[in-house]
mmCIF file of the N, C-alpha and C atoms, coordinates in Angstrom:
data_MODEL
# 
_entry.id   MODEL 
# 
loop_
_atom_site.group_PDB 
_atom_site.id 
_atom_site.type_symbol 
_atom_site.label_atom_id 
_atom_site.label_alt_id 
_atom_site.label_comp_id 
_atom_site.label_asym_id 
_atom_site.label_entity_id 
_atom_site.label_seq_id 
_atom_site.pdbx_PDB_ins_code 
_atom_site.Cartn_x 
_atom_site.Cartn_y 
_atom_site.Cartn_z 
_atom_site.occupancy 
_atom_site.B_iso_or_equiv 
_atom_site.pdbx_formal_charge 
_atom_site.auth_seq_id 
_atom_site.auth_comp_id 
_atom_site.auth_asym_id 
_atom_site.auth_atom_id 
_atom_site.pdbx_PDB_model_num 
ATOM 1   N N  . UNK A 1 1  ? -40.651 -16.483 -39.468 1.00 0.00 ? 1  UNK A N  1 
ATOM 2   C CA . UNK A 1 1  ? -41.778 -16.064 -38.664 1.00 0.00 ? 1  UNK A CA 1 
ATOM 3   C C  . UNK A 1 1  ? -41.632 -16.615 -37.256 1.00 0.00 ? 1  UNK A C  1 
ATOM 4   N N  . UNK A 1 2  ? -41.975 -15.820 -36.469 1.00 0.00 ? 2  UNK A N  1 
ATOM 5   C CA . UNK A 1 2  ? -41.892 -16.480 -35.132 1.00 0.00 ? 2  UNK A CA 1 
ATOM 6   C C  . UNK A 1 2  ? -43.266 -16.394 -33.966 1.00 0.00 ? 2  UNK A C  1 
ATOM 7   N N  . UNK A 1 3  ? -44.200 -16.273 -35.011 1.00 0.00 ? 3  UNK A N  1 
ATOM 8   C CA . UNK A 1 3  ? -45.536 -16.195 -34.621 1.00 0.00 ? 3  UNK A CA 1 
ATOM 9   C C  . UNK A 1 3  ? -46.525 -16.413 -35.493 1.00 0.00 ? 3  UNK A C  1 
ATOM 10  N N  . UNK A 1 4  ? -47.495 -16.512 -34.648 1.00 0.00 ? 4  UNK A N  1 
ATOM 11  C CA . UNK A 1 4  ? -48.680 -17.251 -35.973 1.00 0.00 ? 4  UNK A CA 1 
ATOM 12  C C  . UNK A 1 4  ? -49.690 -16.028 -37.095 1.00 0.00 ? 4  UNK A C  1 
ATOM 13  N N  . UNK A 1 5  ? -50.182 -16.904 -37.940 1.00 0.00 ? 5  UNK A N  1 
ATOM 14  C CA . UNK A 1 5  ? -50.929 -15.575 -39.022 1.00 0.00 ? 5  UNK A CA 1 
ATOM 15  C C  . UNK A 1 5  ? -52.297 -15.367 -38.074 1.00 0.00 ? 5  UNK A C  1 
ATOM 16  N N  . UNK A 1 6  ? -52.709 -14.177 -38.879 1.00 0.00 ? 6  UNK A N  1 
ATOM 17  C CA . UNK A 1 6  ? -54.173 -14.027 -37.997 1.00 0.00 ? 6  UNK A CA 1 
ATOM 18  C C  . UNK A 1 6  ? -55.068 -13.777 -39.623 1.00 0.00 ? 6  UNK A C  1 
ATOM 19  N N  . UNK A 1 7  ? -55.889 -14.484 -39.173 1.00 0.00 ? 7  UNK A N  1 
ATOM 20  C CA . UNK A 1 7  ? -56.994 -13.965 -40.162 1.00 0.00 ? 7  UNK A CA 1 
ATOM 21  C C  . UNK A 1 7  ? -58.323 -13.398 -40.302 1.00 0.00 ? 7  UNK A C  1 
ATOM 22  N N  . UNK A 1 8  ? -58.569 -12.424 -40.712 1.00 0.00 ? 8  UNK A N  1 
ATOM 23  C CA . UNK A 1 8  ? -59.868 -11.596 -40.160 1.00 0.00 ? 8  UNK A CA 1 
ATOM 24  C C  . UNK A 1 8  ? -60.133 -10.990 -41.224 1.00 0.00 ? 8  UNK A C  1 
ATOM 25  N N  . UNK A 1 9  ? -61.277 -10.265 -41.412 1.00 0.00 ? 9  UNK A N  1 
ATOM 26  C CA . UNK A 1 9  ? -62.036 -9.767  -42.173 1.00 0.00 ? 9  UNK A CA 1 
ATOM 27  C C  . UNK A 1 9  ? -61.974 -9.847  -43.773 1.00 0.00 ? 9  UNK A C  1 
ATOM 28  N N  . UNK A 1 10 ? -61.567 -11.233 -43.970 1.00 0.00 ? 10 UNK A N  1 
ATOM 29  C CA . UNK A 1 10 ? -61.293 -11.560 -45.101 1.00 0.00 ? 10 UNK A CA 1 
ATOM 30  C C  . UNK A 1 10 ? -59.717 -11.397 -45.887 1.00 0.00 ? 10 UNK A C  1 
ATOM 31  N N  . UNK A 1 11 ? -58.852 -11.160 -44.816 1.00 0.00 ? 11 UNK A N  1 
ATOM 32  C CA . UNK A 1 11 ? -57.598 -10.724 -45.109 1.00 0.00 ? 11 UNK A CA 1 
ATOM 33  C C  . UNK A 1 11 ? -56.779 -11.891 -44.219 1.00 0.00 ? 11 UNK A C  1 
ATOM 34  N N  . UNK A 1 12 ? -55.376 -12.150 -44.593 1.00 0.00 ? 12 UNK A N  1 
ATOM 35  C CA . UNK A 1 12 ? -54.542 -13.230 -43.651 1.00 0.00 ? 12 UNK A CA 1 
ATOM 36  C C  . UNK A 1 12 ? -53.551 -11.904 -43.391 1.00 0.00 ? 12 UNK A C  1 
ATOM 37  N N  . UNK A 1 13 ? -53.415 -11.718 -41.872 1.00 0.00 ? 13 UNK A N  1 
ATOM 38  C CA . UNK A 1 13 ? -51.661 -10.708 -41.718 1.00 0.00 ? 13 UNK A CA 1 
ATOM 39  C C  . UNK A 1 13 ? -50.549 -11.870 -41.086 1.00 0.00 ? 13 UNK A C  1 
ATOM 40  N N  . UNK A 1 14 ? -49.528 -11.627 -41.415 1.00 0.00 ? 14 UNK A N  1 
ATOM 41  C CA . UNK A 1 14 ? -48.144 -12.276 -41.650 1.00 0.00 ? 14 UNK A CA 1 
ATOM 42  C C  . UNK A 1 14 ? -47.450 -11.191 -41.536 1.00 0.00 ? 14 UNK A C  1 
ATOM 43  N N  . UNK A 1 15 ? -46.757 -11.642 -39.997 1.00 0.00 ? 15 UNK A N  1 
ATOM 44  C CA . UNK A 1 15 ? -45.440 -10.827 -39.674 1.00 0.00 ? 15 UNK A CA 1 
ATOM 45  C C  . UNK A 1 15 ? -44.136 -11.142 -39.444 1.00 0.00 ? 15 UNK A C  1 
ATOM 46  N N  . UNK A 1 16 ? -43.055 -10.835 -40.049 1.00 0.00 ? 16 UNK A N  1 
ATOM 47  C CA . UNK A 1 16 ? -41.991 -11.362 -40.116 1.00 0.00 ? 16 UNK A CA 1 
ATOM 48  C C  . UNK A 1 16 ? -41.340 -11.677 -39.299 1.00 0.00 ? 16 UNK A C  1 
ATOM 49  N N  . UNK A 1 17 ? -39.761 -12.159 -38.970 1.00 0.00 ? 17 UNK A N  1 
ATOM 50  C CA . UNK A 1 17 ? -38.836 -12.014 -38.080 1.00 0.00 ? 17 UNK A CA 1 
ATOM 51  C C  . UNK A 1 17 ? -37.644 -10.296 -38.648 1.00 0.00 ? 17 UNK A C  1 
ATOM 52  N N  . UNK A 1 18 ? -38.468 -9.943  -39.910 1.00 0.00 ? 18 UNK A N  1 
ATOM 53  C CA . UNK A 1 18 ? -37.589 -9.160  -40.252 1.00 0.00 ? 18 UNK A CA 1 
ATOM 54  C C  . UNK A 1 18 ? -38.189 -7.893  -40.600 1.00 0.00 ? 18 UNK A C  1 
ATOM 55  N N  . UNK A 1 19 ? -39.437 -7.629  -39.597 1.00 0.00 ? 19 UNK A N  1 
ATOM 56  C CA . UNK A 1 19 ? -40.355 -6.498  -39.664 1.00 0.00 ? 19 UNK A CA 1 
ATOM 57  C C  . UNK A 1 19 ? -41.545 -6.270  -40.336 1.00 0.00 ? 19 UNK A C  1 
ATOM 58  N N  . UNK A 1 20 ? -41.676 -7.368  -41.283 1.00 0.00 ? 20 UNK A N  1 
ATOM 59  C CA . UNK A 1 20 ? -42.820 -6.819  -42.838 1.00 0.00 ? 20 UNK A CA 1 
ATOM 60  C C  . UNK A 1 20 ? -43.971 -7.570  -41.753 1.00 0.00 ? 20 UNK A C  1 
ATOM 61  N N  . UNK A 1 21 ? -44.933 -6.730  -42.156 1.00 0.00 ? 21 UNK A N  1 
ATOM 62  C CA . UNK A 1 21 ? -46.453 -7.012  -41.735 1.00 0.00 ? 21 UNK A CA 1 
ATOM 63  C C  . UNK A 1 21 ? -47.193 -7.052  -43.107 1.00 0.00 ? 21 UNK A C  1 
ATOM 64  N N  . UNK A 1 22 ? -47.117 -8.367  -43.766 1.00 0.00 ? 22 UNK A N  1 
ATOM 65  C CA . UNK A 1 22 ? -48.061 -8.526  -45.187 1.00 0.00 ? 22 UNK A CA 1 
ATOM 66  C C  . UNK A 1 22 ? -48.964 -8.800  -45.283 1.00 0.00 ? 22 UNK A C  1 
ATOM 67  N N  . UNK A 1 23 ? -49.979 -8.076  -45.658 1.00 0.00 ? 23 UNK A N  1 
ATOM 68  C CA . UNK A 1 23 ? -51.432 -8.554  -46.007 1.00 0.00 ? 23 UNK A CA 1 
ATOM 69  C C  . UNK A 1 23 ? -51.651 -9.391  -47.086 1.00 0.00 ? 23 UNK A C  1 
ATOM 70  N N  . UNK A 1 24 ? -52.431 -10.131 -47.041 1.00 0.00 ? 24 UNK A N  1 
ATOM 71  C CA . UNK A 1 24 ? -52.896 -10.960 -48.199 1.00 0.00 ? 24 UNK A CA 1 
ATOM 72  C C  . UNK A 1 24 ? -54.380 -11.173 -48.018 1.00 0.00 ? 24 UNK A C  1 
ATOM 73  N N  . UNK A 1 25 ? -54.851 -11.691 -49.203 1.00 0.00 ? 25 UNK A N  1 
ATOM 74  C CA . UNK A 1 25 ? -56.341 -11.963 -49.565 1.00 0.00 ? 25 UNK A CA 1 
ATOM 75  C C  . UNK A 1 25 ? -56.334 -13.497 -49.062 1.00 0.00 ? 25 UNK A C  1 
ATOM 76  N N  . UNK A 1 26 ? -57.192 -13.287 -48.025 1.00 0.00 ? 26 UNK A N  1 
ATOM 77  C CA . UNK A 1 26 ? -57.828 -14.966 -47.493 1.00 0.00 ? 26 UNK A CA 1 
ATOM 78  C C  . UNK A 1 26 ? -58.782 -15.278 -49.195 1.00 0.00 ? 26 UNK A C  1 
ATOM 79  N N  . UNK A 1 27 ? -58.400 -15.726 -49.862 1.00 0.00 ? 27 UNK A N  1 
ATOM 80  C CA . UNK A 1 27 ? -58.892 -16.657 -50.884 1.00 0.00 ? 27 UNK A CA 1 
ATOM 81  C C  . UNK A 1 27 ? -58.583 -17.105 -51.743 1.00 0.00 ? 27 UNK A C  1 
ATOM 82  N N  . UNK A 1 28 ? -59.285 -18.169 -52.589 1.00 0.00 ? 28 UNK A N  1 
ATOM 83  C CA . UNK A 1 28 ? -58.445 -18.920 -53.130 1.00 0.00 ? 28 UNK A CA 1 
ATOM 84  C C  . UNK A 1 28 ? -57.063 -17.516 -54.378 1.00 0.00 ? 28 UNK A C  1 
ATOM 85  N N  . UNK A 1 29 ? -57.316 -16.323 -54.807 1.00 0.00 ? 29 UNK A N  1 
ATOM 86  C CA . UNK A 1 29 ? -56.371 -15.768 -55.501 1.00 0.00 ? 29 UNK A CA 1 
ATOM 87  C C  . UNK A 1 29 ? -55.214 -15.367 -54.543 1.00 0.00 ? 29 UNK A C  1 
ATOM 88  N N  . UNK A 1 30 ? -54.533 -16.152 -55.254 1.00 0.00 ? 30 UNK A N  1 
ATOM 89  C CA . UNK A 1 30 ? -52.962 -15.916 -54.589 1.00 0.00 ? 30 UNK A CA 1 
ATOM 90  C C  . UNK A 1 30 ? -52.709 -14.293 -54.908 1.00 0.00 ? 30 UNK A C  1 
ATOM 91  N N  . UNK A 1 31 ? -52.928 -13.177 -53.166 1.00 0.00 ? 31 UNK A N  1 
ATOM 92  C CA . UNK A 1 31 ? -52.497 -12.273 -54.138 1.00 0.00 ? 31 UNK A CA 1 
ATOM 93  C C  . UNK A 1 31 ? -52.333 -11.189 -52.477 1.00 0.00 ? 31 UNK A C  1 
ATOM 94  N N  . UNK A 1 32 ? -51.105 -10.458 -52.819 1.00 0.00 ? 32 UNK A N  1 
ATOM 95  C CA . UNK A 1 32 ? -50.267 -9.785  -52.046 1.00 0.00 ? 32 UNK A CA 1 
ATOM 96  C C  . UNK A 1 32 ? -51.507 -8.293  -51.784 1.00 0.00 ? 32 UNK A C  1 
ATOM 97  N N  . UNK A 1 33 ? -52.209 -7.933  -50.496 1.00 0.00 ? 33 UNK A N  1 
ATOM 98  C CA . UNK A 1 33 ? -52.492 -6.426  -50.366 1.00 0.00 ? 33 UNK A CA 1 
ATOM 99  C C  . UNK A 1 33 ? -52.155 -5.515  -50.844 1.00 0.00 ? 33 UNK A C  1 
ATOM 100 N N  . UNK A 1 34 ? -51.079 -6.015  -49.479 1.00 0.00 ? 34 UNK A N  1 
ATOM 101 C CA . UNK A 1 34 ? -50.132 -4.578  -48.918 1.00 0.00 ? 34 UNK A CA 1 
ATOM 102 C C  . UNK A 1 34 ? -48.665 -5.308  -48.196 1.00 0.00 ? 34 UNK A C  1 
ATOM 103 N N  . UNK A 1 35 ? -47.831 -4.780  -48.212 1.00 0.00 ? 35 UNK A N  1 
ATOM 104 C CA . UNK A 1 35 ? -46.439 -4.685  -47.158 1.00 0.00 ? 35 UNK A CA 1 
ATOM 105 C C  . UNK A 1 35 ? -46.047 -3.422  -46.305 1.00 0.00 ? 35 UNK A C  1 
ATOM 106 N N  . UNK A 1 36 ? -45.799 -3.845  -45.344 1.00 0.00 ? 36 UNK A N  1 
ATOM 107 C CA . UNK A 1 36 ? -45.527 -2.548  -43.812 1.00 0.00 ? 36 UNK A CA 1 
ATOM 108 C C  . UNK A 1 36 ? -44.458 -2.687  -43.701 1.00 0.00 ? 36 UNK A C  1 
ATOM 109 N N  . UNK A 1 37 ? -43.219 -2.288  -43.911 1.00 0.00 ? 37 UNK A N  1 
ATOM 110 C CA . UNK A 1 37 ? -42.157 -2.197  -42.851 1.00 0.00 ? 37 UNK A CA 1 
ATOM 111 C C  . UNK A 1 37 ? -42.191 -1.437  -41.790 1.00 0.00 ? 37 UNK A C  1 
ATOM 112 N N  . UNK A 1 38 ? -41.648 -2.248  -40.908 1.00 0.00 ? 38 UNK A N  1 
ATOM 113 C CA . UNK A 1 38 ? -41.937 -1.720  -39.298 1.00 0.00 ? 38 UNK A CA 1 
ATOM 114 C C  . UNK A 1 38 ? -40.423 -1.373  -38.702 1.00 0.00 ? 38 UNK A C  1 
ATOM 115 N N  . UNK A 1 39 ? -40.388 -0.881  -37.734 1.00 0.00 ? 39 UNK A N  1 
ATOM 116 C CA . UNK A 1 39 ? -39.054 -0.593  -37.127 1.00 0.00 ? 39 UNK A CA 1 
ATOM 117 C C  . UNK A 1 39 ? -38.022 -1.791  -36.644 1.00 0.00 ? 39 UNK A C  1 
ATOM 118 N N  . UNK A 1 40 ? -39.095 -3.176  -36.217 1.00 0.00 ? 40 UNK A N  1 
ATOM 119 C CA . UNK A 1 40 ? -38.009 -4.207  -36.104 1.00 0.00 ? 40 UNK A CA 1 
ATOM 120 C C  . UNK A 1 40 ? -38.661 -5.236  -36.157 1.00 0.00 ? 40 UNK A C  1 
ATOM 121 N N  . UNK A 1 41 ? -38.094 -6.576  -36.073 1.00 0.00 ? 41 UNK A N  1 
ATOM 122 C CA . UNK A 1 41 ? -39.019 -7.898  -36.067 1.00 0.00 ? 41 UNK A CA 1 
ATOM 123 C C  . UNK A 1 41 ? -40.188 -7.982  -35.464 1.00 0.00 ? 41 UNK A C  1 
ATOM 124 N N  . UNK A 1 42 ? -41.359 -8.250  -36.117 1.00 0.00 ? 42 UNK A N  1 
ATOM 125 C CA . UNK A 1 42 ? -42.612 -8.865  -35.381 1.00 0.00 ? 42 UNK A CA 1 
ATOM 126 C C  . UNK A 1 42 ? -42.545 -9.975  -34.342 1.00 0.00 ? 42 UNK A C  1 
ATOM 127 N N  . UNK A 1 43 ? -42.981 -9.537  -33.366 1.00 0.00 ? 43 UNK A N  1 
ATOM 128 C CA . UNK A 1 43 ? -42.534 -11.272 -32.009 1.00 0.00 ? 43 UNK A CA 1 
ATOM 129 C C  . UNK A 1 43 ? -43.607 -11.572 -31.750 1.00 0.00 ? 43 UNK A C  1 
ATOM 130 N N  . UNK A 1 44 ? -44.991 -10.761 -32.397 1.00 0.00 ? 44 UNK A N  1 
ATOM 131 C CA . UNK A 1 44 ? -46.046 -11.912 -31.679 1.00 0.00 ? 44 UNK A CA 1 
ATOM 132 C C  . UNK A 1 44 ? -47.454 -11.536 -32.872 1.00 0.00 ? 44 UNK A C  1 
ATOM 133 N N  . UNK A 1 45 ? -47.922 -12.784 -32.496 1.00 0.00 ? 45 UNK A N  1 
ATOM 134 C CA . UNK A 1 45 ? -49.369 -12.924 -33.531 1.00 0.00 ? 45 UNK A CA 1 
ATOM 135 C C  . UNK A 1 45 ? -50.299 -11.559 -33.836 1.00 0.00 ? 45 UNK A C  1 
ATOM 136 N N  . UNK A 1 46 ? -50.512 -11.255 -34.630 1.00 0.00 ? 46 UNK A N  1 
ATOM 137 C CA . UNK A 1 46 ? -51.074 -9.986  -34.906 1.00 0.00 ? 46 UNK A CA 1 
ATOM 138 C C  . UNK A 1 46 ? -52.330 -9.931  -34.188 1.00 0.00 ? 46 UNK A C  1 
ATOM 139 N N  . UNK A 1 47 ? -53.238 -8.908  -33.766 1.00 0.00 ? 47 UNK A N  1 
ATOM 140 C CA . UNK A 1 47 ? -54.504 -9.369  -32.814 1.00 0.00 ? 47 UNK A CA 1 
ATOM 141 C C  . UNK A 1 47 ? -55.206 -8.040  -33.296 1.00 0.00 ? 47 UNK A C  1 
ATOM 142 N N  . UNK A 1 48 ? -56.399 -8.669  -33.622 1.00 0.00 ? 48 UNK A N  1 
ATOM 143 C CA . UNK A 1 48 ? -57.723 -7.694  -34.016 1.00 0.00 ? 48 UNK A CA 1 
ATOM 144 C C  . UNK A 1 48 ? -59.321 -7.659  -33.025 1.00 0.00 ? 48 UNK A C  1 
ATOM 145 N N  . UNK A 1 49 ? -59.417 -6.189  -32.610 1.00 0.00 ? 49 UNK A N  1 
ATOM 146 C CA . UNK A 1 49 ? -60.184 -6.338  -31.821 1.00 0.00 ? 49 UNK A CA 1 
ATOM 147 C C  . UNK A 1 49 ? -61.190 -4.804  -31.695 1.00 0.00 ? 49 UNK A C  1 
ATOM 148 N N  . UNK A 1 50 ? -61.859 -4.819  -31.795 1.00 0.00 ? 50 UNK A N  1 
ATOM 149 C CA . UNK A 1 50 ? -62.909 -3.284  -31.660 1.00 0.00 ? 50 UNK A CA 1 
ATOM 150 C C  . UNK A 1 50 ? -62.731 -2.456  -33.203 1.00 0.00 ? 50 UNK A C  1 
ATOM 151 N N  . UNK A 1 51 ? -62.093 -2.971  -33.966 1.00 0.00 ? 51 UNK A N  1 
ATOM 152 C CA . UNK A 1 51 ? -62.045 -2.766  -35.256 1.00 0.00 ? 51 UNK A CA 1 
ATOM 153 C C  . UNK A 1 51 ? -60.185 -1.677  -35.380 1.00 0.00 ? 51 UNK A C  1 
ATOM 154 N N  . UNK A 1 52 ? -59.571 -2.525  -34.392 1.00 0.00 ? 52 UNK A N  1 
ATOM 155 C CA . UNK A 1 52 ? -58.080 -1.805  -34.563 1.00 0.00 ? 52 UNK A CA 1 
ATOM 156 C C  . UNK A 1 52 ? -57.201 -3.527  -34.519 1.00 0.00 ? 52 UNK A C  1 
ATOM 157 N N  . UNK A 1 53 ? -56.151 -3.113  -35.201 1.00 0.00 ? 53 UNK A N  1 
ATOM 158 C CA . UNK A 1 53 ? -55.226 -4.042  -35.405 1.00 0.00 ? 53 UNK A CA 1 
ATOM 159 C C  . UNK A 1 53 ? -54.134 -3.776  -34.529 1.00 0.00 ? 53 UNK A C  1 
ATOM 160 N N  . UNK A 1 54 ? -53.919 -4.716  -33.749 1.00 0.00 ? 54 UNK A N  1 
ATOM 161 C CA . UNK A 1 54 ? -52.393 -4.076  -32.820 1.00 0.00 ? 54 UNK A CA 1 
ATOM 162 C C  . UNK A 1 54 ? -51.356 -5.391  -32.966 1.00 0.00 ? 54 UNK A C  1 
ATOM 163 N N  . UNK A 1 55 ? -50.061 -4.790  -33.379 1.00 0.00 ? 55 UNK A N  1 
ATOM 164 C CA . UNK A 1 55 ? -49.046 -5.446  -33.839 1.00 0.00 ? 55 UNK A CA 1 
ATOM 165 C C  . UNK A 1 55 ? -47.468 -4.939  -33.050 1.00 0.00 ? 55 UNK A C  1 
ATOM 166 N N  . UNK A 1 56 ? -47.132 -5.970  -32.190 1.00 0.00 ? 56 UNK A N  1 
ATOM 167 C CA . UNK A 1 56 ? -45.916 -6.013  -31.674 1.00 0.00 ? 56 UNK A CA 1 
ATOM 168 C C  . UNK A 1 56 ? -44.494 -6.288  -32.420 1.00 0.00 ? 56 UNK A C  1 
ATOM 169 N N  . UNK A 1 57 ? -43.854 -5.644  -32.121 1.00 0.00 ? 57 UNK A N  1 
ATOM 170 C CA . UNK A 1 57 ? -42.618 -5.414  -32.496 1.00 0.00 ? 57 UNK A CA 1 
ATOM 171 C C  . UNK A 1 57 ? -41.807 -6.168  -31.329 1.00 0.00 ? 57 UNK A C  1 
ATOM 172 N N  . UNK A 1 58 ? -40.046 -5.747  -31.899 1.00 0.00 ? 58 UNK A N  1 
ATOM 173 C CA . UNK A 1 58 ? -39.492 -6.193  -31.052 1.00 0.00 ? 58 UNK A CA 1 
ATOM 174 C C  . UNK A 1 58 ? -39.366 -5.023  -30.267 1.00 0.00 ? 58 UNK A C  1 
ATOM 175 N N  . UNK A 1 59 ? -39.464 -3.707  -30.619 1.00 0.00 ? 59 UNK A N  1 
ATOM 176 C CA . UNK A 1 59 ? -39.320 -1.957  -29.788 1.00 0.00 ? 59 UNK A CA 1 
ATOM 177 C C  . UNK A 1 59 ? -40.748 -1.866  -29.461 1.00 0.00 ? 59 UNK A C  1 
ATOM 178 N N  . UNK A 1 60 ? -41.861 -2.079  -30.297 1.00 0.00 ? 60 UNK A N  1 
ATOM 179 C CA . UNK A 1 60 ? -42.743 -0.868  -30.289 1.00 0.00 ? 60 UNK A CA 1 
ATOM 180 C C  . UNK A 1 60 ? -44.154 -1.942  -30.507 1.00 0.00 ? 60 UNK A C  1 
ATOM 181 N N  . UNK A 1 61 ? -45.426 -1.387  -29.955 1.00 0.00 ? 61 UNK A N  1 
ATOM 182 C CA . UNK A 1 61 ? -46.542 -1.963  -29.998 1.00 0.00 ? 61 UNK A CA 1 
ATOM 183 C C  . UNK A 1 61 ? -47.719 -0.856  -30.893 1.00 0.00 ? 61 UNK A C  1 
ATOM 184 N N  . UNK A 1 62 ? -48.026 -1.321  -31.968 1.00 0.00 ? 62 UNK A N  1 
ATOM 185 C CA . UNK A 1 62 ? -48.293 -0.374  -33.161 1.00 0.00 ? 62 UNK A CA 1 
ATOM 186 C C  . UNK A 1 62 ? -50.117 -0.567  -32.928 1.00 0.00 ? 62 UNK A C  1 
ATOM 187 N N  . UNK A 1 63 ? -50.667 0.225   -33.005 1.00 0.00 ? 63 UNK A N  1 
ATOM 188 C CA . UNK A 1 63 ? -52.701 0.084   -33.229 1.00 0.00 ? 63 UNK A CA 1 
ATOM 189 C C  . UNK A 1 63 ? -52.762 0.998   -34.486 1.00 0.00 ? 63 UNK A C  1 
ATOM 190 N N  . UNK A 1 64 ? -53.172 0.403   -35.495 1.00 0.00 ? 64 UNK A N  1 
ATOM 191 C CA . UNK A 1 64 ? -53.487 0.553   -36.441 1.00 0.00 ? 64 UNK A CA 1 
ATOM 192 C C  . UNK A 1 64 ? -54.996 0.770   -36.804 1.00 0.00 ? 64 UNK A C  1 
ATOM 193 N N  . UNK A 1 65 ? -56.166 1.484   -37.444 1.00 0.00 ? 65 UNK A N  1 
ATOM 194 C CA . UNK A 1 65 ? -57.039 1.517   -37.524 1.00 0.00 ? 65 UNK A CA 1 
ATOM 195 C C  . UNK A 1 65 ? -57.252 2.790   -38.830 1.00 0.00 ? 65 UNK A C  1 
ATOM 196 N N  . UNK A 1 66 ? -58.503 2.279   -39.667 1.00 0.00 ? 66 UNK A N  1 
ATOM 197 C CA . UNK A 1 66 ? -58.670 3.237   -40.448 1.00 0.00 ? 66 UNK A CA 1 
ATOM 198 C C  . UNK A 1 66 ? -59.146 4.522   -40.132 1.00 0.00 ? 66 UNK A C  1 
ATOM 199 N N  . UNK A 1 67 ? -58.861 5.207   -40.904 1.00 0.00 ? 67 UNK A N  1 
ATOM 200 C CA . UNK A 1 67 ? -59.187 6.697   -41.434 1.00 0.00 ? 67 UNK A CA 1 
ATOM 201 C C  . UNK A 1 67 ? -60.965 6.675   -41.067 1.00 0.00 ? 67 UNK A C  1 
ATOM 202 N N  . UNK A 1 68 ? -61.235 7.721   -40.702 1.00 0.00 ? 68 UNK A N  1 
ATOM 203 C CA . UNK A 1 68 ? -62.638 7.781   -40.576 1.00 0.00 ? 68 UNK A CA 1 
ATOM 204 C C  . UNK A 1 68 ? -63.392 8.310   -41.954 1.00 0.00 ? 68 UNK A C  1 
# 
């Protein structure tokens, strides 16, 4: 990892040096979401804001947000 986790809405995201953006459950159950592979290493802390997730790459800067 070469950046820090973020934690929000009850979820921890963790992004790799080797692309995966993993969700996990902020609580005490040890327990895996989801996994993203992305096009290349994550280089910076994941950041949540207006209800979109935006996640840097080493190519590409991704905003993520749900489905309406």
């Amino acid at each position: 990892m070469w950046a820090s986790t973020l934690v929000a809405d009850g979820k921890v995201y963790v992004g790799t040096n080797r692309g995966h953006l993993c969700i996990l459950a902020a609580s005490r159950e040890k327990r895996v979401i989801s996994t993203i592979r992305l096009d290349s290493d994550i280089a910076a802390t994941p950041i949540a804001a207006n209800g979109v997730l935006y996640i840097a790459t080493m190519r590409k800067l991704y905003a993520l947000q749900k489905a309406p």
